[in-house]
DRENPA-3360 file (N, C-alpha, C; in nm, 2 decimals, always signed):
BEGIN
1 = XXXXXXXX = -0.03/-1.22/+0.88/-0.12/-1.20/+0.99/-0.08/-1.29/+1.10 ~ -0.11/-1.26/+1.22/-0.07/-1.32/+1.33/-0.17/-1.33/+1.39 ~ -0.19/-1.47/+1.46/-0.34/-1.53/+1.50/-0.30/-1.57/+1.65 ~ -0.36/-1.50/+1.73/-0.35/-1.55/+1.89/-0.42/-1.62/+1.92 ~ -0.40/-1.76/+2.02/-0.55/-1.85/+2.07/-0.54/-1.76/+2.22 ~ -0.68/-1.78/+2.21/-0.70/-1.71/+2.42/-0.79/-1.83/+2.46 ~ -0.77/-1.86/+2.57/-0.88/-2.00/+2.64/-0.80/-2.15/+2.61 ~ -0.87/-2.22/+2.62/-0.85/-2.38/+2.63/-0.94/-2.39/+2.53;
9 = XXXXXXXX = -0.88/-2.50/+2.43/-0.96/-2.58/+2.30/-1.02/-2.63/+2.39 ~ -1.15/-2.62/+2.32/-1.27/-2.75/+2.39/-1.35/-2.81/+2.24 ~ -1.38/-2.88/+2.22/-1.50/-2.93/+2.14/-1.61/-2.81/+2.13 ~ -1.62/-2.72/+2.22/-1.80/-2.65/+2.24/-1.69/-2.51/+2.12 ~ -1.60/-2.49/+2.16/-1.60/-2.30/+2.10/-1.43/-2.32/+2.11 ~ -1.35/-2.21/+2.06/-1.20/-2.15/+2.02/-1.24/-2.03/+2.01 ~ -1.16/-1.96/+2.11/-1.19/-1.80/+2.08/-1.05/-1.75/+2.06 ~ -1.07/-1.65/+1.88/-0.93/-1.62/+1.80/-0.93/-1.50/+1.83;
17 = XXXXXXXX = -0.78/-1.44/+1.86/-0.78/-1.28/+1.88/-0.70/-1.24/+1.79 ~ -0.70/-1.20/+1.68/-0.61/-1.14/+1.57/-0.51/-1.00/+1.59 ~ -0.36/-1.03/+1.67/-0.29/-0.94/+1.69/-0.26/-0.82/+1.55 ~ -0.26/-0.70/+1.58/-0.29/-0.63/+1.45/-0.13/-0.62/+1.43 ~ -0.15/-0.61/+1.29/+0.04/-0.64/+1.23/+0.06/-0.46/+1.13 ~ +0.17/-0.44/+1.15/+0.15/-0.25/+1.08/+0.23/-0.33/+0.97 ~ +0.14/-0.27/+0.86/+0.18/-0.32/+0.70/+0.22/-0.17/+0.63 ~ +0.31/-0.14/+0.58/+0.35/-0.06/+0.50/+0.33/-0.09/+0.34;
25 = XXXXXXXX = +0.23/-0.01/+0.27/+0.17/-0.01/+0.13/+0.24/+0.07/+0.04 ~ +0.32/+0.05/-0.05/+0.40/+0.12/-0.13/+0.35/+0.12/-0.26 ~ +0.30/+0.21/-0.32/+0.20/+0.23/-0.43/+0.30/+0.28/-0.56 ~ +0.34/+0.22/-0.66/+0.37/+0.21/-0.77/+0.31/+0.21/-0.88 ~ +0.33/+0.32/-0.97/+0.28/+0.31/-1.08/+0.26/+0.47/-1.14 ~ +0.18/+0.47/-1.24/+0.19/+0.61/-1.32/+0.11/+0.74/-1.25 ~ +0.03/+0.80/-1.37/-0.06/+0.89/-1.37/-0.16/+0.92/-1.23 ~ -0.25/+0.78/-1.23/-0.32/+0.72/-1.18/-0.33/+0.70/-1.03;
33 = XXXXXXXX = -0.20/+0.67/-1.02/-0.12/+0.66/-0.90/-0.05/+0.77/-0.81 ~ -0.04/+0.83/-0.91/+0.06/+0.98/-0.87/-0.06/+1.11/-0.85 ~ -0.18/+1.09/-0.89/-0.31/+1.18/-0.87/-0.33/+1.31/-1.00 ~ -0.23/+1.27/-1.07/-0.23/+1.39/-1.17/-0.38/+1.38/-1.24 ~ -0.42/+1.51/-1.27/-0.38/+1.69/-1.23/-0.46/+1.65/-1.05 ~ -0.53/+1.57/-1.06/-0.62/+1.61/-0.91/-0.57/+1.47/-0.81 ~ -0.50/+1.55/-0.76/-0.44/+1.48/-0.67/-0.51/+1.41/-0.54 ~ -0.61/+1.48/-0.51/-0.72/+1.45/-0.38/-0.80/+1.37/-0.45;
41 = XXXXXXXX = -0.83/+1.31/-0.56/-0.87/+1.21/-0.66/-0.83/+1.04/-0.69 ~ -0.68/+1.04/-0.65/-0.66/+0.94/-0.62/-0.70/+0.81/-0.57 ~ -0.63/+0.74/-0.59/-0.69/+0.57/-0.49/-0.54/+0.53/-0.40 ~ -0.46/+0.65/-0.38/-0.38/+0.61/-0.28/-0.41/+0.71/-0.23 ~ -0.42/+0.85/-0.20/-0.39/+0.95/-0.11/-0.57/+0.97/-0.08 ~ -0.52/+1.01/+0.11/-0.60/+1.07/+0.19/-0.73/+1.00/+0.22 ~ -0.89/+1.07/+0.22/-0.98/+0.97/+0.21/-1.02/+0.87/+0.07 ~ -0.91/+0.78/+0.05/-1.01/+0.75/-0.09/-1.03/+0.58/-0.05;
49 = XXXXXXXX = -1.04/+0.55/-0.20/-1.05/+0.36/-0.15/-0.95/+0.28/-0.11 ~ -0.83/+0.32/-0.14/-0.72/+0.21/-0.05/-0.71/+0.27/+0.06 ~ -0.71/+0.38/+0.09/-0.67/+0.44/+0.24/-0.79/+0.38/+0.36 ~ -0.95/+0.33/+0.28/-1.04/+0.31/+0.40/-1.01/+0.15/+0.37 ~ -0.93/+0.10/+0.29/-0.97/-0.03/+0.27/-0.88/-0.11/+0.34 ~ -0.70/+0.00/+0.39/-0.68/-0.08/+0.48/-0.70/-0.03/+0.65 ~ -0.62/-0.11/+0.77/-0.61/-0.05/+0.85/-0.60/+0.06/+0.93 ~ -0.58/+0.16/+0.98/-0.56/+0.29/+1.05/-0.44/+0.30/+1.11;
57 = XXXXXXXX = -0.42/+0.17/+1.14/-0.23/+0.15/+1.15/-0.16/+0.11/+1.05 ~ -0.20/+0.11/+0.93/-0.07/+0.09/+0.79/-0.06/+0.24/+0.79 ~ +0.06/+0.20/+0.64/+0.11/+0.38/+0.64/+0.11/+0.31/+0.46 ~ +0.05/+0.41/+0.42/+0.07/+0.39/+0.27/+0.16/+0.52/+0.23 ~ +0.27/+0.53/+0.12/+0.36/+0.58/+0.05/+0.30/+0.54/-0.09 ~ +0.30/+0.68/-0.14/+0.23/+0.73/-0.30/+0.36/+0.75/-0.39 ~ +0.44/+0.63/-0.44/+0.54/+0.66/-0.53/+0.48/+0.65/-0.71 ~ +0.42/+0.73/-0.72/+0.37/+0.75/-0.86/+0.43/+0.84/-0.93;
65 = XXXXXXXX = +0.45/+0.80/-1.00/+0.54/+0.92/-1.12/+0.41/+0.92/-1.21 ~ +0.39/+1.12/-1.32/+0.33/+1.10/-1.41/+0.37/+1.05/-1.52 ~ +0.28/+1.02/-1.60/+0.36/+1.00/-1.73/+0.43/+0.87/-1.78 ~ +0.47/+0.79/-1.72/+0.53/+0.71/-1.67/+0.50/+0.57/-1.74 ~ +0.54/+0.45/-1.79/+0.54/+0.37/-1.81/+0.64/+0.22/-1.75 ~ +0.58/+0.14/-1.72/+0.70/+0.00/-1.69/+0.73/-0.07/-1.77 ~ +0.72/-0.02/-1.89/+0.86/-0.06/-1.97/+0.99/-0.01/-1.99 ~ +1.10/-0.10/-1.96/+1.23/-0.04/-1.94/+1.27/+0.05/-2.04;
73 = XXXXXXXX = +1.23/-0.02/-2.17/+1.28/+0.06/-2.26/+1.15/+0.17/-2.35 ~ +1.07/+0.21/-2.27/+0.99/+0.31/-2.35/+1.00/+0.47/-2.32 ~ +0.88/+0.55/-2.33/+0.95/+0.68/-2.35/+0.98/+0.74/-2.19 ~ +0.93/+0.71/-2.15/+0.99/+0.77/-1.98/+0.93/+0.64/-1.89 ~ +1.05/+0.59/-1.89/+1.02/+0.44/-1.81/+1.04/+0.48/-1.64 ~ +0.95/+0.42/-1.59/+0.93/+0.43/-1.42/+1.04/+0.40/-1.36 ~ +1.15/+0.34/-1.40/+1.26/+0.28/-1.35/+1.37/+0.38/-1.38 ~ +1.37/+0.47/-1.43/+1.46/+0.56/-1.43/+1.46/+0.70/-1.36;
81 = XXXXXXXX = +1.33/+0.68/-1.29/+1.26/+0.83/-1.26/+1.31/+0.84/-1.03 ~ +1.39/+0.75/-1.05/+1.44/+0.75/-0.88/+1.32/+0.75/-0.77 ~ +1.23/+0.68/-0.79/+1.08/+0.63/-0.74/+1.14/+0.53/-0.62 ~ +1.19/+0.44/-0.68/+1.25/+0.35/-0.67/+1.32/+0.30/-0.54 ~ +1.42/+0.42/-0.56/+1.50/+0.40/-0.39/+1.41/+0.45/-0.32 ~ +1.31/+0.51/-0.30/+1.23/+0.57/-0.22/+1.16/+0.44/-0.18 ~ +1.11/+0.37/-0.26/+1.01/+0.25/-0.20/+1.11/+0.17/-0.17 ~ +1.19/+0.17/-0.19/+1.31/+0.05/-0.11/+1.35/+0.07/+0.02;
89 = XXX = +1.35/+0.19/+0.04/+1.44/+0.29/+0.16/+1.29/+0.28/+0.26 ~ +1.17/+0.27/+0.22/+1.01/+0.25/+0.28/+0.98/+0.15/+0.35 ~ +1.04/+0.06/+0.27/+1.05/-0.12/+0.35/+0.94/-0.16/+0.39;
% end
C-alpha cells in the first residue's frame, strides 16, 4: 500500500490520502476454487465474496483445477495440470 501525506504536520491533525495500488489476485486451488459443477457459486468468480472484498481496480484470475490436489505425488496433483504457467505468466 502506498500512503500519501497532503498538508503540513502540525500537532492539531495529518491528513492521509491512500494512493490506490492495482493488485492482481491469483486464485489456486481445487474444486472449490474452480466452481465445479456451479461455477456462478464460487468465492472467486463474478459477484461473490472475494470479488466484493477486494477493490474494483484488482483483477482476480480463477486458476482452479477440479479434482485436484497439492500433493505432488497424489492422484491428480495441481502441479501437473499446467495451472501454473498461467499464474506465473498473470504476475
Amino acid at each position: 500500500m502506498r500512503v500519501l501525506l497532503i498538508g503540513a504536520i502540525t500537532s492539531a491533525s495529518v491528513a492521509v490520502a491512500q494512493v490506490p495500488t492495482r493488485i492482481k489476485w491469483a486464485c489456486v486451488g481445487n474444486s472449490i476454487t474452480a466452481g465445479y459443477p456451479l461455477a456462478n457459486l464460487t468465492y472467486v468468480n463474478g459477484a461473490t465474496r472475494l470479488s466484493a472484498l477486494i477493490g474494483p481496480q484488482d483483477t482476480l484470475l480463477n486458476a482452479g483445477v477440479s479434482s485436484t490436489t497439492v500433493l505432488k505425488q497424489g492422484d491428480v496433483p495441481y502441479w501437473t495440470q499446467g495451472r501454473l504457467t498461467q499464474v506465473f505468466a498473470f504476475r
